[in-house]
Structure formats: structure tokens, C-alpha cells
TORVEXGU-106089 format. One record per residue (C-alpha): residue number from 1; residue in three letters; z, x negated, y. Coordinates in steps of 0.5 Angstrom, whole numbers. Layout:
BEGIN
+-----+--------+-------+-------+-------+
: num : residu :     Z :     X :     Y :
+-----+--------+-------+-------+-------+
: NUM :    ALA :     Z :     X :     Y :
...
+-----+--------+-------+-------+-------+
END
This chain:
BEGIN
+-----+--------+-------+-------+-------+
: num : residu :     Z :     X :     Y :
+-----+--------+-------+-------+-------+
:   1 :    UNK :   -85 :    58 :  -254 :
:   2 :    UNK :   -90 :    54 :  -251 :
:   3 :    UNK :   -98 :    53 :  -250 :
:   4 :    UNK :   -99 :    51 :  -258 :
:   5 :    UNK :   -94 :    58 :  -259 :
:   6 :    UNK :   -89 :    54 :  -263 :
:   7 :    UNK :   -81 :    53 :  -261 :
:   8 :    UNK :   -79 :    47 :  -258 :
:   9 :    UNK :   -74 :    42 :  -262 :
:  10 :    UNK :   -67 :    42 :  -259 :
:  11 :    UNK :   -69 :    34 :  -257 :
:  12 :    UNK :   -75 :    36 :  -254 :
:  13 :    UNK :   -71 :    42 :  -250 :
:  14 :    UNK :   -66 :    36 :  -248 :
:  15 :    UNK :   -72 :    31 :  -246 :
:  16 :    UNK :   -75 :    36 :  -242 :
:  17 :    UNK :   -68 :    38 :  -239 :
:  18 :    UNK :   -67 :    31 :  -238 :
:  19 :    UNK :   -74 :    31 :  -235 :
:  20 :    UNK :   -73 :    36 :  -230 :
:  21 :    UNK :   -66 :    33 :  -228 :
:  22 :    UNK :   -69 :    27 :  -226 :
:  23 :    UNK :   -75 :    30 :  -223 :
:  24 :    UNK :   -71 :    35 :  -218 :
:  25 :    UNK :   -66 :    29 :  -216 :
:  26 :    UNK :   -71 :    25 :  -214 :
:  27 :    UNK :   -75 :    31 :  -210 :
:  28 :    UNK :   -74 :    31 :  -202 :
:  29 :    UNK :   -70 :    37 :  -200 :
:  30 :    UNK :   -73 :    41 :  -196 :
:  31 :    UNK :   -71 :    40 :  -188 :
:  32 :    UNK :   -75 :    47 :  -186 :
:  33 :    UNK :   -69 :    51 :  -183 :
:  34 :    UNK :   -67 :    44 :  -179 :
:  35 :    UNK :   -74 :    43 :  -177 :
:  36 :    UNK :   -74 :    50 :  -174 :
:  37 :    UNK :   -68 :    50 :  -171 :
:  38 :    UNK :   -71 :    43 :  -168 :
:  39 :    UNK :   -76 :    46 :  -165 :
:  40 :    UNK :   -73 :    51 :  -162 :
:  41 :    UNK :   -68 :    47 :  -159 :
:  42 :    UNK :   -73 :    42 :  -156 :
:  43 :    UNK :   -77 :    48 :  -154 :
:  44 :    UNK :   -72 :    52 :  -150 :
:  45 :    UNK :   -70 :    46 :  -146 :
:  46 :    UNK :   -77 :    44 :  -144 :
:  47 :    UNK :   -78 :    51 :  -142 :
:  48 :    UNK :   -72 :    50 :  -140 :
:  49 :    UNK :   -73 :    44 :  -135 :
:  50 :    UNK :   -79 :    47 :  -132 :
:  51 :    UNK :   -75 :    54 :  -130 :
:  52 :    UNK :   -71 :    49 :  -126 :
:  53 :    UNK :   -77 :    45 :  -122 :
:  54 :    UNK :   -79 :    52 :  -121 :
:  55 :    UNK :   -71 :    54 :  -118 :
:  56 :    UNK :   -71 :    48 :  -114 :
:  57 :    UNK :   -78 :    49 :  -111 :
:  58 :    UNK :   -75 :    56 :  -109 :
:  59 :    UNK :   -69 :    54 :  -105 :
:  60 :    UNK :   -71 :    46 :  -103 :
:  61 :    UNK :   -79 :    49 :  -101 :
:  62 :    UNK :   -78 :    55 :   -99 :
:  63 :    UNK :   -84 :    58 :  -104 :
:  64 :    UNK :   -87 :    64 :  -107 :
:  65 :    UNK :   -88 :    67 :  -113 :
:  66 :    UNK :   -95 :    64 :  -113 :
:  67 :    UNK :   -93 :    58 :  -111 :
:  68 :    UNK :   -87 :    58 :  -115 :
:  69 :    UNK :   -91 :    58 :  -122 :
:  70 :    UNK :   -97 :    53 :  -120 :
:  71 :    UNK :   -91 :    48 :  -118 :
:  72 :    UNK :   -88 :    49 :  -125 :
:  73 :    UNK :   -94 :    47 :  -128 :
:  74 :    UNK :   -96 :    41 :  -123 :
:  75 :    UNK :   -89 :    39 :  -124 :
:  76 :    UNK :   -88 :    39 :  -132 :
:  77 :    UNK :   -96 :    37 :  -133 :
:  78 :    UNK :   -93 :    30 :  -129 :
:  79 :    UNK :   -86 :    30 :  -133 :
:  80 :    UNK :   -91 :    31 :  -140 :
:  81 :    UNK :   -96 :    25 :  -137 :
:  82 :    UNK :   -91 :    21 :  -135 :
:  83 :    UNK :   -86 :    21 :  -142 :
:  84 :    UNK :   -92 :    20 :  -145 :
:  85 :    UNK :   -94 :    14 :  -142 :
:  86 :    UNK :   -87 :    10 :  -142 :
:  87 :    UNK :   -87 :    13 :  -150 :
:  88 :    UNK :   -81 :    18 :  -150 :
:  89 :    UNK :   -85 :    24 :  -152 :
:  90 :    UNK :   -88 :    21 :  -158 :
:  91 :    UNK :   -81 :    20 :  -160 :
:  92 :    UNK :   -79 :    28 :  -158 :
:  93 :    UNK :   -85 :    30 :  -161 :
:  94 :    UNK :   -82 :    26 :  -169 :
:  95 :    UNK :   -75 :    30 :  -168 :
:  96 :    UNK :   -78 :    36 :  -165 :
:  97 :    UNK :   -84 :    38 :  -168 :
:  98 :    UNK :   -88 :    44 :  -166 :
:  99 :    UNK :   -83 :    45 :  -161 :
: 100 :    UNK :   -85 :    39 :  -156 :
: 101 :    UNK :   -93 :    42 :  -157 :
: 102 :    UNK :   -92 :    49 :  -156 :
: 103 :    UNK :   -90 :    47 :  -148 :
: 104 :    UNK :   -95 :    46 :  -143 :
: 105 :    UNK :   -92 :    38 :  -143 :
: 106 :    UNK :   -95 :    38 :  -149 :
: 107 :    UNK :  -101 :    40 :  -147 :
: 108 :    UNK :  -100 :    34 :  -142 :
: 109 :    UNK :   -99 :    29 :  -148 :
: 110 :    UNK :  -105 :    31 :  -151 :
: 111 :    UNK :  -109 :    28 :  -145 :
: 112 :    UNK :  -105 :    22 :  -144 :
: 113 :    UNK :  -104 :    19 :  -151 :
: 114 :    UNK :  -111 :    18 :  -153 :
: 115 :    UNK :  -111 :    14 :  -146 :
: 116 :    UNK :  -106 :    10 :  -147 :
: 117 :    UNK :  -109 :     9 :  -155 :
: 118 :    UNK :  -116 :     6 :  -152 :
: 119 :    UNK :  -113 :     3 :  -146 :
: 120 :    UNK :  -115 :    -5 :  -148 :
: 121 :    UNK :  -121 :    -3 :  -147 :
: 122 :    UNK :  -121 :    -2 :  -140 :
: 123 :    UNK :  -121 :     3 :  -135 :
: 124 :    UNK :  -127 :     7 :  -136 :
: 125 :    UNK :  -129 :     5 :  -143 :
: 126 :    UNK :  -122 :     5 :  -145 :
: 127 :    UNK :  -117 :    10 :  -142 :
: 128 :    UNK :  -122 :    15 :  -139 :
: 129 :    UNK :  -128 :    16 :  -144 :
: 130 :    UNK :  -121 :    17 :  -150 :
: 131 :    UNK :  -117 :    22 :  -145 :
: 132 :    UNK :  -124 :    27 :  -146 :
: 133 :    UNK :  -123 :    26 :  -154 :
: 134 :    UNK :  -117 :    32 :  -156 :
: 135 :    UNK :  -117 :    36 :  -149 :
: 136 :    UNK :  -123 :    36 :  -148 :
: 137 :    UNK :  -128 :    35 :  -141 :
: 138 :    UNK :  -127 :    41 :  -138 :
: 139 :    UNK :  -120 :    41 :  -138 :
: 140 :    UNK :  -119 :    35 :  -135 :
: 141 :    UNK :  -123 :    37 :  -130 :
: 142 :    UNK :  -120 :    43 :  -128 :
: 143 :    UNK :  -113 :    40 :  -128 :
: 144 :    UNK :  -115 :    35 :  -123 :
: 145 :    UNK :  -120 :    39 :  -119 :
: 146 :    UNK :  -114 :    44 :  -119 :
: 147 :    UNK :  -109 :    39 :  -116 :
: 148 :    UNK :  -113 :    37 :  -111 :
: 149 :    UNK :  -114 :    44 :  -108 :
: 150 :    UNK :  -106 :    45 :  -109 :
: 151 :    UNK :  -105 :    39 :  -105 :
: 152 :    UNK :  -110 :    40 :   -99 :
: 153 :    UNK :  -107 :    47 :   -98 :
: 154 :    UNK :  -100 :    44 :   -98 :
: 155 :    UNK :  -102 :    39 :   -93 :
: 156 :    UNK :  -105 :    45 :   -89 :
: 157 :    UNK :  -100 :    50 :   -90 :
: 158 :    UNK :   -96 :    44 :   -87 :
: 159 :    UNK :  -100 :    44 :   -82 :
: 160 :    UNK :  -102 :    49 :   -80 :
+-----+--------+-------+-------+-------+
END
């Protein structure tokens, strides 16, 4: 029965059928499972990566633990700035999904992209009032003042 309370006709269930048809040949397939699957693999490589840069600054740097977890994340910071800027990430990001966010080089692509979005607008009313708009002041500050730190103590410790 239908909402008027009447059967439907043998030509209106094969017109509805027909409809339905065409309705379900014409609806994209769901591409969840392989999204995930995307994610999951770009993810795990970029974690990947970063366990790598922290293996290398072990054996080739000689550094700590504490060392070792600051380095990682100056060094995937870099990595995700820079393939923003030369237009990889945003490719990654299309096939990947989630799996490119979740990282910390995600976070990197959320300070660059804007930059690179405005930078015709010149340096300081382009590329650094935009670099503010999604990650916000304080954690461009933070990141930059925190480099600056990390490299004047490893001059120092050099040094000294």
C-alpha cells in the first residue's frame, strides 16, 4: 500500500522499479572503505618519516630522547611547510584525505596554504597577515620563537 492507502498498479510498480533503476545506477559508489584504507596509509608513512628523522638524529647527531622528539618535530614542521609551498601537499591531501591532517605536517599546511594563498598581496599584507587566518597568532609565535631557542642552544651546545 501507499500514503493514499490504495495498491499500486502492475504499471505504476514497474515505473517505480524502473525509477529506482535508474536512480541507483546513476548514485556514486561509496568509496568510504578505500578512503580509509587511504588515510591510514598515508598517515602511517608520515609517521613513518618522522620515526626515520628521529632514527637519523640518534645515530648521525648523537641526541637524546628530548632531543630526539624536538628535532622530529622541527624536521616534519619543515617537510609539511615546504611541500606546501611547492604544491605536493595539497596533492596528498585530495588521495588522502584525514590521513594527511592528523599528522603534525598537517598542522605545518595549515600555516603555509593561506600564506601562499594571499602571497600577491605582498609580504606583510599578503603572506604574513593570511599565515594568522587558520592556525592562529599564537601558534605561529610559539613555533618560531620555539625554533629560535632550539637553534641557539644547539649553536651553544656546539660550542661549548
Amino acid at each position: 500500500m501507499n500514503k493514499v492507502g490504495r495498491r499500486l498498479t502492475n504499471d505504476e510498480r514497474r515505473k517505480h522499479t524502473q525509477y529506482r533503476n535508474m536512480v541507483n545506477e546513476r548514485v556514486p559508489k561509496s568509496k568510504t572503505l578505500l578512503n580509509c584504507i587511504y588515510a591510514f596509509l598515508v598517515g602511517g608513512a608520515i609517521c613513518c618519516i618522522g620515526q626515520l628523522i628521529g632514527d637519523l638524529g640518534t645515530v648521525w647527531l648523537n641526541l637524546d630522547e628530548k632531543q630526539r622528539s624536538a628535532f622530529v618535530s622541527v624536521g616534519m614542521i619543515f617537510l609539511g611547510a615546504l611541500f606546501t609551498g611547492i604544491g605536493i601537499y595539497d596533492k596528498l591531501g585530495a588521495f588522502a584525505g584525514a590521513g594527511s591532517v592528523v599528522p603534525i605536517t598537517g598542522f605545518a599546511n595549515s600555516i603555509v596554504a593561506p600564506a601562499m594563498e594571499h602571497k600577491r598581496e605582498g609580504l606583510v599584507l599578503g603572506v604574513a597577515a593570511n599565515m594568522f587566518t587558520i592556525a592562529g597568532p599564537v601558534l605561529v609565535y610559539g613555533i618560531v620563537s620555539s625554533m629560535i631557542c632550539g637553534v641557539i642552544y644547539w649553536i651553544i651546545s656546539i660550542a661549548g
